[in-house]
C-alpha positions as CSV (number, residue, x, y, z in Angstrom):
1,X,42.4,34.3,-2.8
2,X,40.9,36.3,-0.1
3,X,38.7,34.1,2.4
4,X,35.6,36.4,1.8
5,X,36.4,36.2,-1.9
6,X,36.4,32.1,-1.8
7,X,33.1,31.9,0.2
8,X,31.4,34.0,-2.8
9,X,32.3,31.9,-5.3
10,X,31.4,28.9,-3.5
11,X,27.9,29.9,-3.1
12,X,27.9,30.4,-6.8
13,X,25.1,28.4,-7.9
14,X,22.5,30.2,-5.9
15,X,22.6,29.7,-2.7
16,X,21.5,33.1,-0.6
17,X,23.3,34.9,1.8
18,X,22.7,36.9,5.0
19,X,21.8,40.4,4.0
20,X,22.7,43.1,6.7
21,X,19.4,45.1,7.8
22,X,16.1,45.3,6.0
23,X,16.3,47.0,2.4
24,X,13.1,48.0,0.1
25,X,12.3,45.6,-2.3
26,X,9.9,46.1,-5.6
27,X,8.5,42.7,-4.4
28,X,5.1,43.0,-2.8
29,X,6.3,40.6,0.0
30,X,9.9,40.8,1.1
31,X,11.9,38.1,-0.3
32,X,15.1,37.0,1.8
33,X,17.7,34.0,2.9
34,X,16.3,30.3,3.4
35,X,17.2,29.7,6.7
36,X,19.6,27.2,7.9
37,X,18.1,23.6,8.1
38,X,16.6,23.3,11.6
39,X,16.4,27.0,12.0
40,X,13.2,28.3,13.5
41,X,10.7,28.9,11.3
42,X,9.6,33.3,10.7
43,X,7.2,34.1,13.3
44,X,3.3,33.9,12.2
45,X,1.8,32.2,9.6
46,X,2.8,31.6,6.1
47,X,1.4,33.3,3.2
48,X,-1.1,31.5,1.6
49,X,-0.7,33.9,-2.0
50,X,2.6,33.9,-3.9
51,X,3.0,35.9,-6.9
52,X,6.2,34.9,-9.6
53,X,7.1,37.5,-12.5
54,X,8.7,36.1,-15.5
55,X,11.0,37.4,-18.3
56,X,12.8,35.7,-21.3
57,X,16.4,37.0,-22.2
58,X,18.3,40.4,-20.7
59,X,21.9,41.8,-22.3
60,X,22.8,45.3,-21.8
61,X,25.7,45.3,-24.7
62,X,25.6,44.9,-28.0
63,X,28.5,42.4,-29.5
64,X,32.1,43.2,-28.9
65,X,30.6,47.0,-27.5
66,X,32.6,47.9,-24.0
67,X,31.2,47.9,-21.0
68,X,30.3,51.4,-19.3
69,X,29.3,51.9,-15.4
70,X,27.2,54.8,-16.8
71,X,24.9,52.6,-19.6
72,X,25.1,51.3,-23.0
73,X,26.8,52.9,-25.3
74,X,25.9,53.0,-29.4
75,X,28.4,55.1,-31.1
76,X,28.4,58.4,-29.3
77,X,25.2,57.9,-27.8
78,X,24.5,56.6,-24.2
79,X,21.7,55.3,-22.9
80,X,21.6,54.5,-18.7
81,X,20.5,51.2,-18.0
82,X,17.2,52.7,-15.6
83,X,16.3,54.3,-19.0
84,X,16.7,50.8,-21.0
85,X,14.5,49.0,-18.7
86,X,11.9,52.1,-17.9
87,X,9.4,51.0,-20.2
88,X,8.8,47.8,-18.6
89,X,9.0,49.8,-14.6
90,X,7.2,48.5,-12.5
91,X,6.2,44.9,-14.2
92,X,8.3,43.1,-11.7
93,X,6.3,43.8,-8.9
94,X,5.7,40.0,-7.7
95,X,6.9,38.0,-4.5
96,X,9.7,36.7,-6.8
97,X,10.6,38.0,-10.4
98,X,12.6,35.8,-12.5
99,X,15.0,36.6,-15.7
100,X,17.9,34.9,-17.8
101,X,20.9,37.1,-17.5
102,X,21.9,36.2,-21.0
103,X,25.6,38.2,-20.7
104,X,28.8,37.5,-18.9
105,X,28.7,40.4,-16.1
106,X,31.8,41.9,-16.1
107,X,33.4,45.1,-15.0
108,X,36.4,44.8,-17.3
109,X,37.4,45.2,-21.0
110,X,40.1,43.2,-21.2
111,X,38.5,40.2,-20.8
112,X,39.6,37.8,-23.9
113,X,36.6,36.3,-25.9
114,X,36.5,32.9,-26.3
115,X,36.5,31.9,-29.8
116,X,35.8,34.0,-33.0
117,X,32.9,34.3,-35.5
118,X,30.4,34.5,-33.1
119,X,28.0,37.0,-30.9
120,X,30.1,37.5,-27.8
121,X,28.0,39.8,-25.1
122,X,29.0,41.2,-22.0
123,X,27.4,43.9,-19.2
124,X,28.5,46.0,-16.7
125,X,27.2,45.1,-13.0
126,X,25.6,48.2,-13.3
127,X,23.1,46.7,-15.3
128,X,22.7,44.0,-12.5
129,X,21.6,46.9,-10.3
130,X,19.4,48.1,-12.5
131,X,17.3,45.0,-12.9
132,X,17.7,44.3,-9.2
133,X,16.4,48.1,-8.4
134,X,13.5,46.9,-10.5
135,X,12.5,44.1,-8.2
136,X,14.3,40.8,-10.4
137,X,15.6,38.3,-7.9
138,X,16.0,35.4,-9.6
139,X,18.7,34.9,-11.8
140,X,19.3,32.0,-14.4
141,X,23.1,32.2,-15.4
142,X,23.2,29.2,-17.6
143,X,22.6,29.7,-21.4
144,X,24.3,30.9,-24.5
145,X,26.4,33.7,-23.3
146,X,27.2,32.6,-20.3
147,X,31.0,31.6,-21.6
148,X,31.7,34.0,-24.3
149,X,34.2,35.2,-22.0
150,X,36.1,31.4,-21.0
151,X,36.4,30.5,-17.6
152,X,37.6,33.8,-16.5
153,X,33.9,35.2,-17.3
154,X,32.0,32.5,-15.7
155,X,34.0,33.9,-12.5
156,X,33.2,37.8,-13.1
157,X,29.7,36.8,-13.5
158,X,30.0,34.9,-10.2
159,X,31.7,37.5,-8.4
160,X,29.3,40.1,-9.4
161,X,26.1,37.6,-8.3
162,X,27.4,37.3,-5.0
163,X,28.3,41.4,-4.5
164,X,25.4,41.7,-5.3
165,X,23.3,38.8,-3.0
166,X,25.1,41.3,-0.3
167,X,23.2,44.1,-0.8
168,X,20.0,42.4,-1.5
169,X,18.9,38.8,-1.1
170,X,18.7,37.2,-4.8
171,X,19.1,33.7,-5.7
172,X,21.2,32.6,-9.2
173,X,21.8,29.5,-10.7
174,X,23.3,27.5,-13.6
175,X,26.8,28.1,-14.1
176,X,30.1,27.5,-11.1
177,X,33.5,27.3,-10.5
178,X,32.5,23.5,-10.5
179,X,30.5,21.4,-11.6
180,X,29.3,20.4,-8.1
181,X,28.4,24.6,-7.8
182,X,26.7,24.8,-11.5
183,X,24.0,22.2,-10.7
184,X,23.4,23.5,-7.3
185,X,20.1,25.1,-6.5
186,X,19.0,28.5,-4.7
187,X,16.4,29.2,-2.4
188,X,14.6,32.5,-1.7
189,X,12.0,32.5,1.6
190,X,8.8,34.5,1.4
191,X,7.6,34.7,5.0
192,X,8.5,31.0,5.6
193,X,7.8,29.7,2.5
194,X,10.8,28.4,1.0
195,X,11.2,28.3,-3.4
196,X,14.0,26.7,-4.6
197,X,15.5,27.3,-8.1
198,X,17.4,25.8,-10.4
199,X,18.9,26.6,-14.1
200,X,20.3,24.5,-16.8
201,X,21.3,25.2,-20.8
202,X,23.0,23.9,-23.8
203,X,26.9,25.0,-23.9
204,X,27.7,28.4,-25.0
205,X,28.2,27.3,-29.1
206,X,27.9,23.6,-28.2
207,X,31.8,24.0,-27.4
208,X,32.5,21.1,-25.0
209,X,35.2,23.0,-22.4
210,X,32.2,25.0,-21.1
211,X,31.1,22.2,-19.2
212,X,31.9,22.6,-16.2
213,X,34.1,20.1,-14.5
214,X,35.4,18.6,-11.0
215,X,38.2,21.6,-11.2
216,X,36.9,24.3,-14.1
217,X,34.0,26.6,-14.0
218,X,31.3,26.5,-16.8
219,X,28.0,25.5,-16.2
220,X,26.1,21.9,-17.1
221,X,25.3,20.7,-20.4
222,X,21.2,20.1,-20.7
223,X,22.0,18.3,-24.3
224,X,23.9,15.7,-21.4
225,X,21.3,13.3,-20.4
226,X,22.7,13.1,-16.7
227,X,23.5,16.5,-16.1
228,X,20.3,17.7,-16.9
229,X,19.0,15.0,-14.1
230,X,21.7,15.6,-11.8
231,X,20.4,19.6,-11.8
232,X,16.8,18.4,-11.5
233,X,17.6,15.8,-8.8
234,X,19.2,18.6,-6.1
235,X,16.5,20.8,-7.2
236,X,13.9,18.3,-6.0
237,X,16.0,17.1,-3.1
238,X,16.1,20.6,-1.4
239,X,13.4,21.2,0.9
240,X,11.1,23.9,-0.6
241,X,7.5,24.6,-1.1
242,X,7.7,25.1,-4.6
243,X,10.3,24.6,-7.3
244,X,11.5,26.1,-10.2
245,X,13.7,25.4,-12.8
246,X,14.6,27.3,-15.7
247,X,15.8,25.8,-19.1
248,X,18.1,27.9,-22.0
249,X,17.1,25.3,-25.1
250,X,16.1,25.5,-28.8
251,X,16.3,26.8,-31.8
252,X,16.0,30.6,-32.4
253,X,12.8,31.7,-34.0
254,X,11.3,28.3,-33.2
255,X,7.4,29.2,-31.8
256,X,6.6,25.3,-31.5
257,X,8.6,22.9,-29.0
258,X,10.3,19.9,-30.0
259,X,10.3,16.4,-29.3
260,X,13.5,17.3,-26.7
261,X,11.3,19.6,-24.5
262,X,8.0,17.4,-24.4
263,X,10.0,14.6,-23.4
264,X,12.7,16.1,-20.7
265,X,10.0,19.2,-19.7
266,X,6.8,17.7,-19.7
267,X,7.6,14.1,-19.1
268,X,10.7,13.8,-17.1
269,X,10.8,17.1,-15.0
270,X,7.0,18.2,-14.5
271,X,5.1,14.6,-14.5
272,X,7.8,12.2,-13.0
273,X,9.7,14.6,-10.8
274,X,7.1,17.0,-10.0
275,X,8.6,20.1,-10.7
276,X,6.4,23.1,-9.8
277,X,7.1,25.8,-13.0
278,X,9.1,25.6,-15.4
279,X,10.6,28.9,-17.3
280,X,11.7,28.4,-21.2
281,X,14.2,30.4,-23.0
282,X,16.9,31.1,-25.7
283,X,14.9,30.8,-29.2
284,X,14.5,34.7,-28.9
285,X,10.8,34.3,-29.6
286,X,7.8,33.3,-27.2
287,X,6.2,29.7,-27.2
288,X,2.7,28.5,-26.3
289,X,2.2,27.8,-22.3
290,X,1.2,25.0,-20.6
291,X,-0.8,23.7,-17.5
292,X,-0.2,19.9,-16.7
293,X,-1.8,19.0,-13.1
294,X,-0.9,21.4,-10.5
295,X,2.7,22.6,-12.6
296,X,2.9,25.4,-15.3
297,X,5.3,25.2,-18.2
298,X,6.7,28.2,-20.6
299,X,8.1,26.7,-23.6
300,X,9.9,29.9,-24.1
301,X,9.5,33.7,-22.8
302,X,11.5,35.3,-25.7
303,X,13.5,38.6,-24.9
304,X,13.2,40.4,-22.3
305,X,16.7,43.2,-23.7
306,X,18.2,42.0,-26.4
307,X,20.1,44.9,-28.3
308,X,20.4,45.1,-31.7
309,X,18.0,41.8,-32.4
310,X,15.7,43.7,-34.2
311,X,12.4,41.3,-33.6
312,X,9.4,43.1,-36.5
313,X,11.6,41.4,-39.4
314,X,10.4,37.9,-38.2
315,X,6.3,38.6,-38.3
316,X,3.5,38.5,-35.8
317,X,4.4,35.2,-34.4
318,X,8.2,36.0,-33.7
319,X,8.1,39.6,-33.3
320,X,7.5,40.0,-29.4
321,X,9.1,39.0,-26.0
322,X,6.6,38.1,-22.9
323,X,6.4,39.2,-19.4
324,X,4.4,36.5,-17.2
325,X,2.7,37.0,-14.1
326,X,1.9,33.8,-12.2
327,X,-0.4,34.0,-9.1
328,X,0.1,30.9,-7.0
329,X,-2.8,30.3,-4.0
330,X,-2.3,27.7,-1.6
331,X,-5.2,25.6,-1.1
332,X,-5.4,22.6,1.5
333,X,-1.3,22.8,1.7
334,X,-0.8,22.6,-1.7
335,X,0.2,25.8,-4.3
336,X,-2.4,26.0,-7.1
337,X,-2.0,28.1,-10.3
338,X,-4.7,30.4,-9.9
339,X,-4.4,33.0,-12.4
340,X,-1.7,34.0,-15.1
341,X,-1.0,37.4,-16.7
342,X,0.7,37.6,-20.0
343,X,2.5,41.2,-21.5
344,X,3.4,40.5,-24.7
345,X,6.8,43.2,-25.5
346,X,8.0,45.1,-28.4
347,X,10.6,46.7,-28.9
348,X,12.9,44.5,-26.8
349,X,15.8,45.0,-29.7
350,X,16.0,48.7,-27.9
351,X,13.9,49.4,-24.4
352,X,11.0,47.2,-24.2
353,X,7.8,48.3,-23.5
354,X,3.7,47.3,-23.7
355,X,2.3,47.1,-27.0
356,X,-1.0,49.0,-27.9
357,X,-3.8,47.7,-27.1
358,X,-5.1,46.5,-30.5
359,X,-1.3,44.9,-31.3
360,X,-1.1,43.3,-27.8
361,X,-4.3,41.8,-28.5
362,X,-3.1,40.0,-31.5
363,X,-0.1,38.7,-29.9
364,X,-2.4,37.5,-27.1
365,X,-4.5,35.8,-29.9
366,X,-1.1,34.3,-31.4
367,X,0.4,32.8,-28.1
368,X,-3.4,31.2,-27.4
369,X,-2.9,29.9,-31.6
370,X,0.5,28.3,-30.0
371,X,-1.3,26.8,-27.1
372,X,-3.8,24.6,-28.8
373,X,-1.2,22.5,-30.2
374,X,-0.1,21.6,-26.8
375,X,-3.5,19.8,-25.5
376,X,-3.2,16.5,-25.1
377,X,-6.6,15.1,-24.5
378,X,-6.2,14.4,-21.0
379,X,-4.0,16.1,-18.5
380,X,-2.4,18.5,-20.5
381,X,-4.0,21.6,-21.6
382,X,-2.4,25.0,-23.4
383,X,-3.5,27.9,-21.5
384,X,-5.6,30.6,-23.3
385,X,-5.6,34.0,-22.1
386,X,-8.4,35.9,-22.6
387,X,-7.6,39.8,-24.2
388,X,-8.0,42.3,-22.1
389,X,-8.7,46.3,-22.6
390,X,-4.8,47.5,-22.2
391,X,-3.7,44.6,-25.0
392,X,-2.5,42.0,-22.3
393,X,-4.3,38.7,-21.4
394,X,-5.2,36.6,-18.5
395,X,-6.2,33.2,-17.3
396,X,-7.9,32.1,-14.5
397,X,-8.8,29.0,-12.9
398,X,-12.1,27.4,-11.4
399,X,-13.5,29.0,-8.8
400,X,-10.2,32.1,-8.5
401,X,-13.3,34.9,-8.9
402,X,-14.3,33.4,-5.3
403,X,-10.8,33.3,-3.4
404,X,-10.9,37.3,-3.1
405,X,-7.8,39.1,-3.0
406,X,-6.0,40.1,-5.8
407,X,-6.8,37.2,-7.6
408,X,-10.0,37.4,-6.9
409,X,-10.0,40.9,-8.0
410,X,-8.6,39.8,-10.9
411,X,-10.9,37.5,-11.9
412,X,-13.9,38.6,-11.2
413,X,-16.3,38.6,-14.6
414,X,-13.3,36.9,-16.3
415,X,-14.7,34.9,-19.6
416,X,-12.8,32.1,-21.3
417,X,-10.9,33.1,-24.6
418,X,-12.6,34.3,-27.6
419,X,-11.6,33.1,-30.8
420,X,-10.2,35.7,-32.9
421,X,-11.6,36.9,-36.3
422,X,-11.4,35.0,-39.5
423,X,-9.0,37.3,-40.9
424,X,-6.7,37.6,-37.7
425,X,-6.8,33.7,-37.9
426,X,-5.4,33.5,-40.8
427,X,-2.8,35.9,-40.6
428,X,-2.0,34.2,-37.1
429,X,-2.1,30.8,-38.8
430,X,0.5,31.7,-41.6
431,X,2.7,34.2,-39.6
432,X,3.3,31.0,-36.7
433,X,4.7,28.2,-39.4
434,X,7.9,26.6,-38.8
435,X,10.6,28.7,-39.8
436,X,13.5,28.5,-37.5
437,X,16.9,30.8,-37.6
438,X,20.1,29.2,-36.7
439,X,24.0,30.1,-36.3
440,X,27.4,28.2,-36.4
441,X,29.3,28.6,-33.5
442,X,33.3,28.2,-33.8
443,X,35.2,26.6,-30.7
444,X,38.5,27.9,-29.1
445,X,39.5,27.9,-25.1
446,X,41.4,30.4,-22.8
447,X,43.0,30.0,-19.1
448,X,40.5,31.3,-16.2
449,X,42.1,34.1,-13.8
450,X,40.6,35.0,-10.6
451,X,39.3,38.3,-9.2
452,X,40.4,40.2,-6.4
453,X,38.1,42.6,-4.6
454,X,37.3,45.5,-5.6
455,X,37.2,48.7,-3.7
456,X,34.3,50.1,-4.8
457,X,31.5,49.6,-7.8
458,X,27.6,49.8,-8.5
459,X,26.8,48.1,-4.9
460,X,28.6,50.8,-2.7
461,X,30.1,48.2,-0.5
462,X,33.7,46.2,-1.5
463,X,32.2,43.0,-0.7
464,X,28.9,41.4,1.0
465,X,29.0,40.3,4.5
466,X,28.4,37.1,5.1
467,X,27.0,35.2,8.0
């Protein structure tokens, strides 16, 4: 293997790169490495407003579908990846936006499946760009798909990450040649403050050989007890100002969160080890949201892209992904959650875009219906966003009308959450029971083989330069 080659996948689990001159970003502030420990720190001071966009689930491919450079392909019909996400342009617009790259990224249709009988997805780096172009930076690799491919697509995906870390700083997470690289966290600096990030999920269809091991790529197991707390562990042992771990867990169409998340989410990563935000996904549909202390919890985002899961068949509760905007202020050297916007999706089966105004609204009244059952009496508290005019909502804390700026702006005249109608209740009431989907998964395993360098592809250059 090439020694450029090797360093890539090394870095695997996150960890950024030097980028070669200064690129335009979507992100209002521009994101780039974590400097070397003992580096000096940027020049000036550090910001003291952070905004953190969040999305659920992305595929650009439906199931067994090749892979095109030039979009997604549905029977004779193409449609570019720009044009997939152009409904949603513009959303990611934060410091640091965040999605779970639910595919194997992959170049090549040869790749071998691993195992049969089940939903295999893969997408072209192409569609990497594409999110990337839309200012997404933060990557969780670890959930579902992320072995549909074996061993040989937990490299592509690798590969691809890091050609891509070259052309622009991102940080990804969750899956590694090893086991040492898939519980390793990433770190992005915003003008000297440092966020560290971390992913974890359930093996791709509970198969055992896509844990990843001493000598085999995979990714960590979150159903393991330990390797969930050996990912938490290095994400809280890295020195950052805030932390952020993502989690792929639960059951698909569940809109409440189990015994499982309370304990390991709430209890063990947010209240014992102090984990700053956590960001839910994999049951396809969005869960209620949660403020405990200073940290902020997403039981699930739903789908950002998911192609051909056709959401309307599941009801008002199920039928819509979520778009989050966090805006972070630090107050007396500590980030607060000042104010959070939520944009519930539709259409995420196909190119996802806003609701109306009068639908948003009612999804904004169902995710507040979702909240309520997390309050615990005392420190915990489900966060209720108040409807606004376009059909999206927003919280905001004590006192965030008076800290100026755009949250201040944002929050000026803002009113806590109005209950919705009698008849909206209901529907809301009914619509959100228990009613979990669920799949089988079948198990098989293939031999990994590594890539070489390519000499050209959706980055322009053959490989990133490192420093």
């Amino acid at each position: 293997m090439r020694g450029w080659m090797k360093c890539c996948l090394f870095v695997a689990a996150g960890a950024t790169l030097a980028v070669a001159g200064a690129r335009e970003t979507f992100a209002a502030t521009q994101a780039g490495p974590c400097g070397e420990p003992g580096a000096a720190a940027p020049a000036g001071a550090p910001p003291d407003r952070l905004t953190i966009v969040l999305a659920g689930d992305a595929a650009f491919n439906t199931q067994g579908a090749k892979v095109e450079a030039k979009g997604m392909q549905k029977g004779k019909d193409v449609t570019s990846f720009a044009d997939l996400l152009a409904g949603v342009a513009g959303e990611a617009n934060g410091d640091l936006a965040f999605v779970n790259l639910d595919t194997v990224v992959t170049d090549r249709n040869n790749l071998a499946p691993e195992g049969k009988g089940r939903v295999q997805v893969r997408s072209h780096p192409a569609a990497l760009k594409a999110l990337i172009d839309s200012g997404f930076n933060l990557f969780s690799l670890a959930n579902g798909h992320a072995y549909d491919y074996g061993p040989q697509g937990i490299e592509e995906t690798l590969y691809h990450l890091a050609v891509a870390n070259g052309e622009r700083p991102i940080a990804f997470a969750g899956i590694g040649s090893n086991f040492d690289e898939a519980t390793r966290a990433g770190c992005l600096e915003i003008g000297g403050a440092k966020i560290g990030f971390s992913a974890i999920g359930n093996l791709t269809g509970a198969r055992p050989q896509s844990r990843a091991t001493e000598d085999k790529a995979g990714q960590a197991n979150y159903s393991d007890q330990p390797d969930f707390a050996a990912v938490v562990d290095k994400l809280v042992a890295m020195p950052a100002d805030y932390r952020i771990l993502s989690i792929d867990y639960g059951k698909e169409g569940a809109v409440v969160p189990d015994e499982r998340q309370l304990t390991d989410w709430r209890k063990f990563a947010v209240e014992e080890k102090g984990i700053d935000l956590i960001a839910g996904h994999h049951p396809q549909v969005a869960q209620g949201v949660e403020l405990n202390g200073k940290s902020l919890i997403f039981y699930s985002l739903g789908n950002l892209l998911a192609p051909g899961a056709e959401p309307s068949r599941w009801g008002l509760c199920r039928d819509y992904g979520l778009i989050a905007k966090v805006h972070l202020a630090r107050i007396d050297g500590a980030w607060k959650v000042e104010a959070i916007e939520a944009i519930p999706l539709t259409r995420t089966q196909v190119r996802p875009e806003r609701f109306t105004a009068n639908e948003g609204t009612k999804r904004i009244h169902a995710l507040n219906h979702l909240a309520a059952a997390l309050d615990d009496g005392a420190n915990v508290k489900g966060v209720r966003f108040t409807p606004r005019p376009d059909g999206s909502g927003l919280y905001c804390a004590d006192g965030a009308a008076a800290l100026g700026g755009e949250i201040g702006t944002l929050c000026q005249g803002w009113q806590p959450a109005p209950e919705p109608d009698k008849t909206l209740a209901a529907i809301i009431d009914s619509a959100c029971a228990d009613k979990p989907l669920s799949a089988k998964p079948t198990i098989a395993r293939r031999k990994p083989q590594r890539r070489q360098a390519p000499s050209s592809g959706p980055f322009g250059a053959a490989g990133p330069s490192f420093r």
